[in-house]
C-alpha positions in Angstrom: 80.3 112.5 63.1 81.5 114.0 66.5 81.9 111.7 69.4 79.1 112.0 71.8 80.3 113.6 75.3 79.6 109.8 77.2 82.2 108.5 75.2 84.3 111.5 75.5 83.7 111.1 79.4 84.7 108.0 79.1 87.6 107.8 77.7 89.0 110.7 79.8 88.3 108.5 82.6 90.1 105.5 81.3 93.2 107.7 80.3 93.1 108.5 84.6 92.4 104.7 85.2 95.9 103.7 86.3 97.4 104.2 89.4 100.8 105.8 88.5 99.0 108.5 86.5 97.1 109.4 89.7 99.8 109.3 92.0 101.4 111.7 89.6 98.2 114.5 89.2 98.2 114.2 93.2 102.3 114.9 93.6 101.9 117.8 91.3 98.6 119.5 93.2 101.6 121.0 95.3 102.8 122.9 92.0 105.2 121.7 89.2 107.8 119.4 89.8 110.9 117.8 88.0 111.0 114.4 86.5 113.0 113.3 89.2 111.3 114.3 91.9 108.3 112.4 90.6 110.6 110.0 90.4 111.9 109.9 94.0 108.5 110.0 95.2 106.7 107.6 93.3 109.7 104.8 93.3 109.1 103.0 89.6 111.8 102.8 86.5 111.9 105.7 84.7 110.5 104.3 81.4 107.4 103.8 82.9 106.8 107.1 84.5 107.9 108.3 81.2 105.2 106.0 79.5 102.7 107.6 82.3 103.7 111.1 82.0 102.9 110.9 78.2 99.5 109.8 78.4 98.8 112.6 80.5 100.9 114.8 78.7 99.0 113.8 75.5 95.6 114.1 76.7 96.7 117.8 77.7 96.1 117.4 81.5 99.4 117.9 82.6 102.1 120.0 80.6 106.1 119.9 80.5 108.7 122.5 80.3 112.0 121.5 79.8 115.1 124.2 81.0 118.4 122.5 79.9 118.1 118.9 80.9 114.8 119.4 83.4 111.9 118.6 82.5 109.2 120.0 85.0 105.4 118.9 85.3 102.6 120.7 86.5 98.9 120.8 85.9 97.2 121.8 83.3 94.6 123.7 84.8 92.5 123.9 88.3 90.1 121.3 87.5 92.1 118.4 88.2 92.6 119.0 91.9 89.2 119.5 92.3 88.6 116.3 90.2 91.0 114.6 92.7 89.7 116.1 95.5 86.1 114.6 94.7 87.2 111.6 94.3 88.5 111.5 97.8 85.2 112.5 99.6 83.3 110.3 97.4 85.7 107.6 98.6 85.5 108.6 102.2 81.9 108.4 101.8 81.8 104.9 100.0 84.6 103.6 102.5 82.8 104.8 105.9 79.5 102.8 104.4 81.7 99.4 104.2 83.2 99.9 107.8 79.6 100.9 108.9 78.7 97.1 107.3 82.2 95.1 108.4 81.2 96.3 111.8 77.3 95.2 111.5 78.6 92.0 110.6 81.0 91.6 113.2 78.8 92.6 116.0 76.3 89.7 114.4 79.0 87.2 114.0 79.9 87.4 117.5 76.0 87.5 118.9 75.3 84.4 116.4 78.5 82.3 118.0 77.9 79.1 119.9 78.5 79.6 123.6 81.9 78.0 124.2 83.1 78.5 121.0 86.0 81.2 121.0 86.8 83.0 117.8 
């Protein structure tokens, strides 16, 4: 029985649920990149990134070439930029609505404060 496409969502969602993984799809928007420039820029033993760069590897959104002892990244395909990209303005969206509210509540806190009290 096929996997219905919810799941399938799903669990390409939880393969980009960690943090080094999207560091990584957003370092090689700018085009493919060596290990150890991932490396450099990203700042984490190289066991994990190598944990990381197989999970994506395996779920075929990223893909490696290896010339001698390089081994350079790059995307798979178009889509994920624009994936990432998304996610940004969705973000952007979601953030400006909470400092729209953090400053609603401020302005109330300080109209709602005792006179003499300082804050």
């Amino acid at each position: 029985m096929p996997v219905p496409l919810y799941e399938a969502k799903a669990e390409f969602f939880r393969m980009l649920g960690h943090p080094v993984r999207i560091r990584v799809l957003e370092l090689l928007q700018d085009g493919p990149k060596p290990v150890r420039d991932l490396l450099t820029a990203i700042e984490i033993e190289p066991s994990s990134l190598s944990q990381q760069l197989a999970v994506l590897r395996r779920s075929g959104i990223v893909t490696a070439t290896r010339t001698g002892t390089t081994v350079v990244y790059e995307l798979a395909g178009g889509d994920v930029a624009e994936l990432l990209a998304a996610a940004r303005r969705i973000l952007s969206v979601l953030l400006t609505g909470r400092s729209e509210l953090l400053a609603q509540l401020q302005e109330a806190d300080s109209s709602a404060a005792p006179a003499g009290h300082v804050s």
